[in-house]
C-alpha positions in Angstrom: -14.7 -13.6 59.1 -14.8 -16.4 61.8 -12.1 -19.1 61.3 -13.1 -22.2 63.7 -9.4 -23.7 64.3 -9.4 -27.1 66.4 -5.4 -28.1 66.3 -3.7 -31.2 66.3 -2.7 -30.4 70.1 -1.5 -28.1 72.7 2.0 -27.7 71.7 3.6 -23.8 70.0 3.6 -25.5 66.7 -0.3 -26.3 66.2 -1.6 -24.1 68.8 0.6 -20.6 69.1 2.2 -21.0 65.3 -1.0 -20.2 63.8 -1.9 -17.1 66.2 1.4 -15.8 65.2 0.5 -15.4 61.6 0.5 -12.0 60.0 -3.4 -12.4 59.2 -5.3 -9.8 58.7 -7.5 -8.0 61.2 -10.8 -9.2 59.6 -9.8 -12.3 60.2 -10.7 -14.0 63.7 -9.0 -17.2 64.8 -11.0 -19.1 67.6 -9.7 -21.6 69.1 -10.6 -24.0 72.0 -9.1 -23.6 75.6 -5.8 -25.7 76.1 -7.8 -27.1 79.0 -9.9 -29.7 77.5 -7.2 -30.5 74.9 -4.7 -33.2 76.0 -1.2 -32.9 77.2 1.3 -35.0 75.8 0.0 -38.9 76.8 -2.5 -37.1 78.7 -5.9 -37.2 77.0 -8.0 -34.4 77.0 -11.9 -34.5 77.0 -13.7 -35.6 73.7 -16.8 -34.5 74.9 -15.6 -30.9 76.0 -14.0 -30.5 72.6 -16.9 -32.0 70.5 -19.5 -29.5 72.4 -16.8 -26.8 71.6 -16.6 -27.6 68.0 -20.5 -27.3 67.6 -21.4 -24.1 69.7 -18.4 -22.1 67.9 -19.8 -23.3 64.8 -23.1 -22.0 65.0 -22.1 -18.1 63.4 -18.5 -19.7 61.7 -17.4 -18.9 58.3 -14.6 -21.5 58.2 -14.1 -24.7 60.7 -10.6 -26.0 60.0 -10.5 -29.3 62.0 -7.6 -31.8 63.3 -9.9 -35.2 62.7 -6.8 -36.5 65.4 -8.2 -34.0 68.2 -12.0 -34.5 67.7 -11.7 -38.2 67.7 -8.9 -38.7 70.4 -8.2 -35.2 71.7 -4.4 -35.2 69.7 -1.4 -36.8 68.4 -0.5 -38.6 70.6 -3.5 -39.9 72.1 -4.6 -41.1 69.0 -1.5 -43.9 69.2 -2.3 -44.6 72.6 -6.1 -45.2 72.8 -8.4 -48.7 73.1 -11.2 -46.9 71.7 -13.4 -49.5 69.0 -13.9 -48.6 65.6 -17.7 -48.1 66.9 -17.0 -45.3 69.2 -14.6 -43.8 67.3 -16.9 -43.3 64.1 -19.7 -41.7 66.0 -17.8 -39.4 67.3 -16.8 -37.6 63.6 -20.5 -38.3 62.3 -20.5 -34.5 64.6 -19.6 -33.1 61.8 -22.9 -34.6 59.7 -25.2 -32.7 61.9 -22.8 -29.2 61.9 -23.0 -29.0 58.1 -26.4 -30.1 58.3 -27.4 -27.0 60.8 -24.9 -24.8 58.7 -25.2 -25.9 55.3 -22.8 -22.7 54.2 -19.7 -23.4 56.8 -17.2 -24.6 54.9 -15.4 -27.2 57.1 -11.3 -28.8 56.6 -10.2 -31.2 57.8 -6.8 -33.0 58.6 -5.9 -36.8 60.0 -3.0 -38.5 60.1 -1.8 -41.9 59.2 -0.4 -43.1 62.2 3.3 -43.2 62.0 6.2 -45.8 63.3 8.8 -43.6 64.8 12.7 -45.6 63.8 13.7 -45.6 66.9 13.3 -47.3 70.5 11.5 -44.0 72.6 8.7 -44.0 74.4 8.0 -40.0 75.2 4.9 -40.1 72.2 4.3 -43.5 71.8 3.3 -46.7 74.1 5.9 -47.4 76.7 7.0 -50.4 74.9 8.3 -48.3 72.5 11.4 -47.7 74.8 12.1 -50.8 74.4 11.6 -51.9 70.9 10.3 -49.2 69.3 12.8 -49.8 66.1 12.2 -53.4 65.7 8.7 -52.7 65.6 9.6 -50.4 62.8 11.8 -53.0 60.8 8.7 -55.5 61.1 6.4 -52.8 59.6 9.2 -52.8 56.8 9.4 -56.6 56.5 5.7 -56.8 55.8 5.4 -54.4 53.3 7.9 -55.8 51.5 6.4 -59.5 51.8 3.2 -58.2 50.6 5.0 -56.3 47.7 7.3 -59.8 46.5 10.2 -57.5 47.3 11.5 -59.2 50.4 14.5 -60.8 49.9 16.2 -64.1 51.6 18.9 -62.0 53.8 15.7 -59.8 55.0 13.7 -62.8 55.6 16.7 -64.3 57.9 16.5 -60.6 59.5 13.1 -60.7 59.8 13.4 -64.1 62.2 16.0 -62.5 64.1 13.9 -58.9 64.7 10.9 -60.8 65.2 12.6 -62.7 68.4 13.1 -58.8 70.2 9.5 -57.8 70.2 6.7 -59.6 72.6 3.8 -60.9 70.7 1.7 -58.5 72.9 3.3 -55.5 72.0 3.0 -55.8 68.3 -0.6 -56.8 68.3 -1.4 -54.1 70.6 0.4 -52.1 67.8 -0.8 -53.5 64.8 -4.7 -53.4 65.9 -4.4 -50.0 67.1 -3.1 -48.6 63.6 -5.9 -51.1 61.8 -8.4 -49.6 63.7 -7.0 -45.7 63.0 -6.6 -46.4 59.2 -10.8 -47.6 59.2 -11.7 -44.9 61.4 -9.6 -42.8 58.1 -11.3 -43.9 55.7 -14.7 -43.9 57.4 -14.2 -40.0 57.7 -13.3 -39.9 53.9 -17.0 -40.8 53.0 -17.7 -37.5 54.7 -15.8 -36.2 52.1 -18.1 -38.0 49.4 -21.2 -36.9 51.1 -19.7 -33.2 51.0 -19.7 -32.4 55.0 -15.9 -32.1 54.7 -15.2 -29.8 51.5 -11.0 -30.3 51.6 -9.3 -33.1 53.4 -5.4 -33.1 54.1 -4.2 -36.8 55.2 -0.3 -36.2 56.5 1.4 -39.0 56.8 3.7 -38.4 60.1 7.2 -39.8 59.9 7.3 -41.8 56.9 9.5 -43.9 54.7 9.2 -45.7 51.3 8.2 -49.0 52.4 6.3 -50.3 56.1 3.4 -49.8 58.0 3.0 -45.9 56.9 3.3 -46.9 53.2 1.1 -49.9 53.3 -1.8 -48.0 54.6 -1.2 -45.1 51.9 -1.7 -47.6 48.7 -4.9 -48.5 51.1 -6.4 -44.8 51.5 -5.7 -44.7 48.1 -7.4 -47.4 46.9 -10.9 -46.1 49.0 -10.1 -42.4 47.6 -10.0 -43.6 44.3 -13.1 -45.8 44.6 -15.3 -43.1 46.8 -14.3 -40.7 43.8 -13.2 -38.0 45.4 -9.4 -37.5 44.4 -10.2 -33.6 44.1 -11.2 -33.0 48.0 -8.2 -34.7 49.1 -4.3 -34.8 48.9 -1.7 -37.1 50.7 2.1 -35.9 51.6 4.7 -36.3 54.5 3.8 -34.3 57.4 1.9 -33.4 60.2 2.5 -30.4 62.7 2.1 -28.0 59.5 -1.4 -29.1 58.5 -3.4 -26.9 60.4 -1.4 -24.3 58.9 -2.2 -25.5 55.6 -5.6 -25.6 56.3 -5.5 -21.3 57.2 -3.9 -21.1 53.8 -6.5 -22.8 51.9 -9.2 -21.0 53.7 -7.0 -17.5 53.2 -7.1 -18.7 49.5 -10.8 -19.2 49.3 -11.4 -16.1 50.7 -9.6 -14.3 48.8 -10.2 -16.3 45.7 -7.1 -15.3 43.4 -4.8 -18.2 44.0 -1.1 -16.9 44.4 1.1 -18.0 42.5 4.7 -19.5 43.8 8.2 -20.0 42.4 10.3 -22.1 44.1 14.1 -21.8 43.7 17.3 -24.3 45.3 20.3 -23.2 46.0 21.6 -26.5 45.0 19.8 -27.9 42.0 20.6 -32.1 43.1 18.4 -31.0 46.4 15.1 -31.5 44.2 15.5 -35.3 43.6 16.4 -36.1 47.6 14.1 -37.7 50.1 14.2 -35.9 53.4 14.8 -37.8 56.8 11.6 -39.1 57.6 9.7 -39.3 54.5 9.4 -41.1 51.9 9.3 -39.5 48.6 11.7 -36.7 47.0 11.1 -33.1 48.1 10.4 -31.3 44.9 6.9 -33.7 45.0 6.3 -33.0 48.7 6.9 -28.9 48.2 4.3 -29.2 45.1 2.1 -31.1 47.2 2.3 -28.3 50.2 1.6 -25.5 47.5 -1.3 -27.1 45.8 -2.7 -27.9 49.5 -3.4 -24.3 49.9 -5.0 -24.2 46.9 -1.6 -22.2 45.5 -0.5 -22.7 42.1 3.4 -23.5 41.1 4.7 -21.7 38.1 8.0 -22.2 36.6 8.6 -18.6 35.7 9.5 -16.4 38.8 8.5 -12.8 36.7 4.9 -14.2 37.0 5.3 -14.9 40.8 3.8 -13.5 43.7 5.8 -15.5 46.8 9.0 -16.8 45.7 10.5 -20.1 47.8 13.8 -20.1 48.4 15.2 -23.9 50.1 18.6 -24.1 51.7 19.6 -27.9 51.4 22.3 -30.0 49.9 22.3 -32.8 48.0 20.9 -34.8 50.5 19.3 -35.3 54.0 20.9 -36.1 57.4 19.9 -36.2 60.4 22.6 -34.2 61.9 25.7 -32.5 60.4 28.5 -36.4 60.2 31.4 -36.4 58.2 29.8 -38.9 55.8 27.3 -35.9 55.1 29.5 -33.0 55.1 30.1 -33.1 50.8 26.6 -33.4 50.7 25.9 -30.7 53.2 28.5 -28.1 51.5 26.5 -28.3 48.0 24.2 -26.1 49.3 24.8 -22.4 48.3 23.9 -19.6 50.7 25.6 -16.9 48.8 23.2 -18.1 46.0 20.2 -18.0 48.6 20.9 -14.2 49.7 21.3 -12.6 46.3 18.3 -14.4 45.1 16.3 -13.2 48.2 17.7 -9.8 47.5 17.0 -9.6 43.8 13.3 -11.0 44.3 12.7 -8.7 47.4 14.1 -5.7 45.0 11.3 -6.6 42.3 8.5 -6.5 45.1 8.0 -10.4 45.3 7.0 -12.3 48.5 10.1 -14.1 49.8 9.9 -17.3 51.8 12.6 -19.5 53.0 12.6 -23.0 53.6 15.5 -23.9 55.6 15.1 -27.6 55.5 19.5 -28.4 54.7 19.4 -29.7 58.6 16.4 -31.6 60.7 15.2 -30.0 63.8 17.1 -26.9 63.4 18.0 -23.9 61.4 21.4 -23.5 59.5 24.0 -21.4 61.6 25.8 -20.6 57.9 22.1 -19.3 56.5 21.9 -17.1 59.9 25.0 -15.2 59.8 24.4 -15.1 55.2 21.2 -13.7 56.3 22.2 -11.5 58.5 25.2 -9.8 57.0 23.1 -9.4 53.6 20.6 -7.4 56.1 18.2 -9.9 55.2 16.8 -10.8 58.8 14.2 -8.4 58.8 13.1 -8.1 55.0 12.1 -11.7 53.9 8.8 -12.2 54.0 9.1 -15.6 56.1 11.2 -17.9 57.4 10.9 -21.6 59.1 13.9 -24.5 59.8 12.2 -26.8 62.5 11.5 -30.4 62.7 11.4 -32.3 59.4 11.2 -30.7 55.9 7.5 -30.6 55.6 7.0 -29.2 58.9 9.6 -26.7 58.0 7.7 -26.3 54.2 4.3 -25.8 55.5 4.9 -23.1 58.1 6.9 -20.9 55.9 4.6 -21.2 53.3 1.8 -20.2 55.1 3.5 -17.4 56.8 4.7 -15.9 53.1 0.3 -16.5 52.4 -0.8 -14.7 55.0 1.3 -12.1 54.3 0.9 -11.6 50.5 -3.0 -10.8 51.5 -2.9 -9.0 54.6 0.0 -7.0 54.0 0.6 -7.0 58.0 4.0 -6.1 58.4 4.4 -5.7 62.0 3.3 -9.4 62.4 5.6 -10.3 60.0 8.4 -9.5 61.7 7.0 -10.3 65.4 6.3 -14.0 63.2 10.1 -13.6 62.0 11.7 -13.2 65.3 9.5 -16.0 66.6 11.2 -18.6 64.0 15.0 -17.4 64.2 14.4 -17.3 68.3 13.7 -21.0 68.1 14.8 -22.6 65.0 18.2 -20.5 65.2 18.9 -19.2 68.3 17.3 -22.6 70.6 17.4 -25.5 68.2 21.0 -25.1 66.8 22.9 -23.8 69.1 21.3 -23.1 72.8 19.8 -27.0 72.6 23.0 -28.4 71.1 24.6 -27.1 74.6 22.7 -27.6 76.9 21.5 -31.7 75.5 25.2 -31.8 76.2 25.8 -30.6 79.7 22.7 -33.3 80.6 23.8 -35.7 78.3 27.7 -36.0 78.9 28.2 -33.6 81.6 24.9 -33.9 83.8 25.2 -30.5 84.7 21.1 -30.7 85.0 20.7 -34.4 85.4 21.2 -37.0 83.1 17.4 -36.9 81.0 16.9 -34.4 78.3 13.5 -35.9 77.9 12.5 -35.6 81.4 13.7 -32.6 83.2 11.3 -32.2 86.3 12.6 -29.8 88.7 15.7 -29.3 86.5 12.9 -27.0 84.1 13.8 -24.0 85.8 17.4 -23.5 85.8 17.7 -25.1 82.0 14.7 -22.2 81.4 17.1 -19.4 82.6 20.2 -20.8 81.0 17.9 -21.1 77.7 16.7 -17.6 78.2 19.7 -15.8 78.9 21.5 -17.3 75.8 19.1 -16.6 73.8 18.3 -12.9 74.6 22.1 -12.7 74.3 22.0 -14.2 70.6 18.9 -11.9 70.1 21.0 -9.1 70.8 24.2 -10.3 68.4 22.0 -10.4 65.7 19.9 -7.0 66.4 16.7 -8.4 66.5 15.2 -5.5 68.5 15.9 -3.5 65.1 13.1 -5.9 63.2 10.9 -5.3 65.8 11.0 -4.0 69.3 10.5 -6.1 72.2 11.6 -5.7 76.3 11.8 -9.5 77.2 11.9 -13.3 76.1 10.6 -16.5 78.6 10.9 -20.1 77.3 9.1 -23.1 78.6 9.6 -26.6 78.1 5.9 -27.4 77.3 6.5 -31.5 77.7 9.3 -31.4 80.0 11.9 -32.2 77.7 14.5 -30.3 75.8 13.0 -31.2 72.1 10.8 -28.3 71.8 9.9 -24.9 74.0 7.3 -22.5 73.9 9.0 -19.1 73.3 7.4 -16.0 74.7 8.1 -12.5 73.7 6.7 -9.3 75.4 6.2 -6.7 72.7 7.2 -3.5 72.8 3.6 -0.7 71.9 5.1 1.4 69.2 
C-alpha cells in the first residue's frame, strides 16, 4: 500500500514523527526529499514539490497532503510570503488534474488558519513580530470583539493605546497576508465539494476564543456550511499533529473497522479546561482528534480497543507558577498508573496524553511510570508542545499499533517520545535555557545558537544518555548511541537520533 505523505515541513515532528510510527510493513510511507522543502523562513521550491507530488502519485494508494507545503512550501513560509491570491490558487488546482489522472487515489489534505502567536518573537513570523508581535495580537482581539458588540469602553481606551505601538505598515502587511491565506482556504474547500480532496483537516495553529484566528473560523464555517460539505471536513486547535492524523484516517480506511477509544482523566475538572493556546475546552478538542481519524468515542471502556489516559490538572499553564500549583496538584498520577495497568491487564491499547504541562512531559508521570514498570508496556506516549500536538501524536501512535501489531516500533516510537518530551524538554532544556539565559555559559540567545550548536549538542547528549540510562531504557529496546541536533538553531526543539541495536 503506497501512502504519498507531503508534511507541513522539515522539522522531527511532521517529517521524522510519522516514519517513527509502528506501521505495518505493507505499508510504505514516501515522502519528498528535505531538499526542496523549506527551512525555517527559508522557502523551499514549489515547483520541485508540486512535480514531486504528481510523479509519486501516479501508482499511490493514499496522498495525504499539507495544503501549507504545496502552496508555500511550509509553515512558516506560508506567513511570510507576497504571493496573490491568483498564484496561489493555481498552484492547488494540481490536485484537479492528479484525481483526474487517478480517479481511485484517495487524497487528504490539511491547511491551517494562520495563527497570531501572543507574544513579540520573530524566529517563525515577520521580523516585526520582534517587535510588536503581541500588540498585533491584542488588535486581532479588539476586532473581533468590535465586530461581535462585545468590546467594551475600557478595551476601546486599550485599543487606542495598543494601536499607537504598531506601525501602520506592519499591520497591513499582516492583515492582507492572513486575508489572502483565509481565500486561498476556502478556495481549496471547493476541492472538497468537487470531490478531489475526499477528507479535509483545517487546524487552527495557536488559537484563542476571540481575534484574528476565531474570526476567520465563523468565516470557514460559514463557506463549509454553504459548499455543503460539513462531512469532508473538521475544524480543531492544532497543527504539527495533522499529518499524523491524516496516517490515522488512512490506517482507518484501510482497515475499515473503526477503533474504538475510551478516554479517561485523572482529574475529572480537566475536561472542561481550555489548554494554553486554544480556544475551546479539551474534552471537545480530544473528540475532535478521535473522530479525525475516523475513530469512534465510546463511553464504556469494556467495549474499547485504545484506551486514552490524560495527565492534567484542573487547568492550563504555561509553566509550573505558584498561582498554578493547586491546579497543577489535582492531577492524579497514582490514578493514571493503575488505570494503565488494569487496562493493559485486560489486553486494551494504552495511550497517554501528557498534556498537565506545555512543551514538555511531567517529571512526576515519568518516575509514576517508571516505578509501576510502565515505560515499556503502554502502547504510546506523547507530552510535547501544546495539548493537541501532544493529543494527535499519541493517538496516532496507539492507531498504528492496534493494527499492525509492531511491537519493536513501538517501543523504538516510545523511547523516541520520553528522550525528548522527558528526558530534553523538562529537564535537559530547562538547564541549559538557563546557563544561556542567566548564566551565558553558551552565549546569551537560546534562539540563535550559531557556533554555540556544538557544545550545547554534547551537553544535551550526554545528559540525556545519562537520563536514558537512570531510567533503563536500553531494557525497552536496545540501542548503542543517541545524537541530537538543533534542526533551527535554537533550543525549542531538536532532532533526536538513536542508533539501533539488530536483535
Amino acid at each position: 500500500m503506497k501512502v504519498v505523505f507531503l508534511p507541513l515541513d522539515e522539522r522531527p515532528c511532521n517529517y521524522l514523527y510519522p516514519q517513527e510510527l509502528p506501521l505495518s510493513e505493507d505499508i510504505q510511507l514516501v515522502l519528498p526529499p528535505k531538499e526542496i522543502l523549506g527551512k525555517q523562513k527559508k522557502s523551499g521550491d514549489v515547483h520541485a514539490i508540486s512535480s514531486w507530488l504528481k510523479k509519486e502519485c501516479e501508482d499511490a494508494d493514499y496522498a495525504l497532503l499539507s495544503l501549507d507545503t504545496l502552496l508555500y512550501s511550509g509553515i512558516v513560509p506560508s506567513r511570510l510570503h507576497h504571493n496573490t491570491y491568483e498564484e496561489l490558487a493555481s498552484r492547488s488546482d494540481v490536485l484537479r488534474q492528479i484525481k483526474e489522472d487517478h480517479p481511485s487515489l484517495k487524497i487528504y489534505a490539511h491547511e491551517l488558519v494562520m495563527r497570531t502567536p501572543s507574544y513579540d518573537l520573530a524566529t517563525e513570523e515577520p521580523d516585526y513580530f520582534a517587535i510588536c508581535g503581541l500588540a498585533i495580537y491584542k488588535e486581532g482581539v479588539f476586532r473581533d470583539k468590535e465586530a461581535l458588540g462585545v468590546l467594551n469602553e475600557e478595551e476601546k481606551m486599550q485599543r487606542d493605546e495598543n494601536l499607537k505601538l504598531i506601525k501602520p505598515e506592519y499591520l497591513d502587511d499582516f492583515v492582507s497576508r492572513r486575508a489572502i491565506n483565509k481565500k486561498v482556504l476556502m478556495h481549496n474547500l471547493e476541492l472538497a465539494r468537487d470531490g478531489v480532496i475526499d477528507f479535509f483537516l483545517i487546524p487552527q495553529d495557536d488559537c484563542s476564543p476571540y481575534g484574528y484566528t476565531a474570526s476567520d473560523r465563523r468565516d470557514i464555517l460559514s463557506v463549509i456550511e454553504t459548499l455543503g460539505i460539513q462531512d469532508k471536513v473538521i475544524m480543531h486547535p492544532g497543527a504539527d499533529e495533522a499529518g499524523l492524523t491524516l496516517i490515522s484516517r488512512c490506517l482507518e480506511d484501510i482497515h475499515q473497522k473503526p477503533l474504538k477509544f475510551y478516554v479517561e482523566y485523572n482529574c475529572d475538572k480537566t475536561k472542561d479546561a481550555v489548554p494554553e493556546f486554544e480556544s475551546q475546552p479539551i474534552d471537545l478538542s480530544i473528540t475532535s482528534q478521535i473522530i479525525s481519524t475516523n475513530s469512534v468515542r465510546i463511553d464504556d471502556p469494556k467495549d474499547a480497543d485504545i484506551v486514552l489516559l490524560i495527565n492534567a490538572g484542573s487547568a492550563f499553564m504555561w509553566n509550573r507558577i505558584p498561582e498554578f500549583e493547586s491546579h497543577f496538584a489535582e492531577r492524579n498520577i497514582e490514578k493514571l498508573c493503575d488505570s494503565a495497568s488494569k487496562y493493559l491487564q485486560q489486553g486494551k491499547c494504552v495511550a497517554v496524553g501528557d498534556v498537565a504541562l506545555c512543551n514538555r512531559g511531567d517529571l512526576a508521570l515519568l518516575q509514576g511510570l517508571y516505578s509501576h514498570n510502565l515505560l515499556g508496556r503502554i502502547t504510546s506516549y506523547a507530552g510535547w508542545n501544546t495539548s493537541s500536538n501532544t493529543l494527535g501524536t499519541t493517538i496516532a501512535n496507539a492507531i498504528a499499533f492496534a493494527y499492525s501489531h509492531n511491537d519493536l516500533q513501538r517501543r523504538r516510537s516510545l523511547i523516541c517520545r520520553y528522550l525528548e518530551d522527558f528526558f530534553y524538554m523538562a529537564e535537559v532544556r530547562v538547564d541549559i535555557n538557563d546557563k544561556i539565559g542567566i548564566d551565558h555559559l553558551w552565549g546569551e540567545d537560546i534562539h540563535c545558537l550559531n557556533e554555540m550548536k556544538k557544545p550545547v549538542g554534547e551537553y544535551v547528549r550526554d545528559n540525556i544518555k545519562r537520563l536514558s540510562t537512570k531510567y533503563q531504557l536500553r531494557l525497552i529496546a536496545d540501542f548503542s548511541d543517541i545524537n541530537v541536533d538543533f534542526v533551527w538553531n535554537r533550543t525549542f526543539e531538536i532532532e533526536v537520533k538513536v542508533t539501533w541495536n539488530k536483535f
